[in-house]
C-alpha positions in Angstrom: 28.3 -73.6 2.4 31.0 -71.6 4.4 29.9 -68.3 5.9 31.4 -65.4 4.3 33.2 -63.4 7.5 34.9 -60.4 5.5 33.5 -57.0 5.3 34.1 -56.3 1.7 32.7 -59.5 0.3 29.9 -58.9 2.5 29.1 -55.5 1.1 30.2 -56.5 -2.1 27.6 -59.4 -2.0 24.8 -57.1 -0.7 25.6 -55.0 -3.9 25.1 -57.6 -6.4 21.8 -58.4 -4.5 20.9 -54.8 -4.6 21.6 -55.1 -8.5 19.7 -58.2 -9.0 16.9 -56.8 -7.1 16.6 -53.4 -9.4 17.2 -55.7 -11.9 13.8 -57.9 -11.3 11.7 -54.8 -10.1 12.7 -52.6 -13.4 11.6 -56.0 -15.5 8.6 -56.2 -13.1 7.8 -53.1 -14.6 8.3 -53.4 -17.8 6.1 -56.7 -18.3 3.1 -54.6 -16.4 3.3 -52.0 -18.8 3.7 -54.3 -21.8 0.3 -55.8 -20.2 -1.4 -52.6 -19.8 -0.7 -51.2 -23.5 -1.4 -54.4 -25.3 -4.4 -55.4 -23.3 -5.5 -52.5 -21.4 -4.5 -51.1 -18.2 -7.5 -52.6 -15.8 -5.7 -56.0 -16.9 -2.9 -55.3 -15.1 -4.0 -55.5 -11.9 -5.3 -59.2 -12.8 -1.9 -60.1 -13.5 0.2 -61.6 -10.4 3.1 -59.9 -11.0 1.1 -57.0 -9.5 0.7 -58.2 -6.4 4.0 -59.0 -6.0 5.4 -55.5 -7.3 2.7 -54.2 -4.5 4.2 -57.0 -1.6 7.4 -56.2 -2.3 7.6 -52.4 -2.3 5.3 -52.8 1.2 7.5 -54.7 3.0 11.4 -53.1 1.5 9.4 -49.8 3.0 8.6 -51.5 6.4 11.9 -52.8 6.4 13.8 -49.5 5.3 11.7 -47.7 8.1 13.8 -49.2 10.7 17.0 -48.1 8.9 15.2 -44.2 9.1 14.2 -44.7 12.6 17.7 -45.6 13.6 19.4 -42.6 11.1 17.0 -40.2 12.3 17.9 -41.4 15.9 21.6 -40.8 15.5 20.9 -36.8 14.0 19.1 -35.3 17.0 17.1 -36.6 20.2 13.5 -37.7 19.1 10.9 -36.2 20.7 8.2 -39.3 22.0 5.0 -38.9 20.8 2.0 -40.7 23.1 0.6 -43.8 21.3 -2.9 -42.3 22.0 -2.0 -38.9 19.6 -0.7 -41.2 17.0 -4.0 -43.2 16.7 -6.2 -39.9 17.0 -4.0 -38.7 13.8 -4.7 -41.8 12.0 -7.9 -41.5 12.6 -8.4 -37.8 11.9 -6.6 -39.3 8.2 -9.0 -41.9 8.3 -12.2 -39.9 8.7 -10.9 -37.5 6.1 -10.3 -39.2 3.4 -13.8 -41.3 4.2 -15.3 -38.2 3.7 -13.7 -36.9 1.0 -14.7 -39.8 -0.9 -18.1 -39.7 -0.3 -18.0 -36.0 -1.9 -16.1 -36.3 -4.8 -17.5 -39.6 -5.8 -21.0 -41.0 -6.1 -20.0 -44.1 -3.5 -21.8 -45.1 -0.9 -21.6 -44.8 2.4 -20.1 -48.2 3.2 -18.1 -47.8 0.7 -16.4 -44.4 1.8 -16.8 -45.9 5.1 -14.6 -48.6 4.3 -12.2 -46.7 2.2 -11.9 -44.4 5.2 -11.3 -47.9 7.6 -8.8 -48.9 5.2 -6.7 -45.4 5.4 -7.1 -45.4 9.2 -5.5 -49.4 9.3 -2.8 -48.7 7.0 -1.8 -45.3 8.6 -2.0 -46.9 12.2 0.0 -49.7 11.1 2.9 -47.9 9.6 3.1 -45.4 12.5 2.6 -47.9 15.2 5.6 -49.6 13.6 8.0 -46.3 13.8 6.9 -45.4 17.4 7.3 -49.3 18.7 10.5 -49.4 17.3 11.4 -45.8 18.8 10.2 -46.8 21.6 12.2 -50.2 21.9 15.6 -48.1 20.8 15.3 -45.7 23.5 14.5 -48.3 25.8 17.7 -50.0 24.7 19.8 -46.9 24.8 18.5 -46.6 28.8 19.7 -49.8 29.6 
């Protein structure tokens, strides 16, 4: 298969992919819901198609966060955050929500606990991500 080397049937390409992409997602959705009126809702997240609806909006946002980092990099100079700060947020978020769920629900303490671990991970994660890839454009810029 010969690489394709002009620019419009490159973008042109990556539009049909975008098309076919909605395309699978909207139908995605459609057979969840189809699943969650005809045999209840809690079925749906049986189903695999959920987990893959779930994978895939995970990782198009990890992947589109390095398209924000560099857009938000060409508006205005960032402002570099210590790495420390970020995971003393995430952990304030963490805590927070652990204790909010111990409050408003009757859950256990392992439970919130947990929850609260869970937040504090997926926060950490995601804004480790943004400052590591700041961090590696700036670095780039400098050289």
């Amino acid at each position: 298969m010969k690489l394709i080397r002009d620019e419009r049937l490159v973008i042109k390409n990556l539009k049909n992919i975008r098309i076919a992409f909605a395309f699978q997602t909207l139908a995605m959705v459609g057979i969840l819901i189809y699943e969650g009126i005809t045999r209840g809702f809690n079925n749906v997240t049986d189903n695999p198609l959920w987990l893959v609806l779930i994978l895939t909006s995970v990782i198009l946002g990890y992947l589109n966060l390095g398209i924000s980092v560099d857009s938000y990099e060409s508006g205005k100079q960032l402002r570099k955050t210590p790495y420390y700060l970020i995971v003393i947020g995430c952990l304030t978020i963490g805590i927070i929500f652990g204790l909010l769920t111990k409050i408003t629900s009757n859950s256990s303490v392992q439970d919130s606990a947990i929850i609260g671990l869970v937040i504090f991970l997926c926060f950490l994660g995601t804004f480790s991500f943004g400052h590591f890839l700041i961090k590696k454009r700036s670095k780039d810029e400098d050289e």
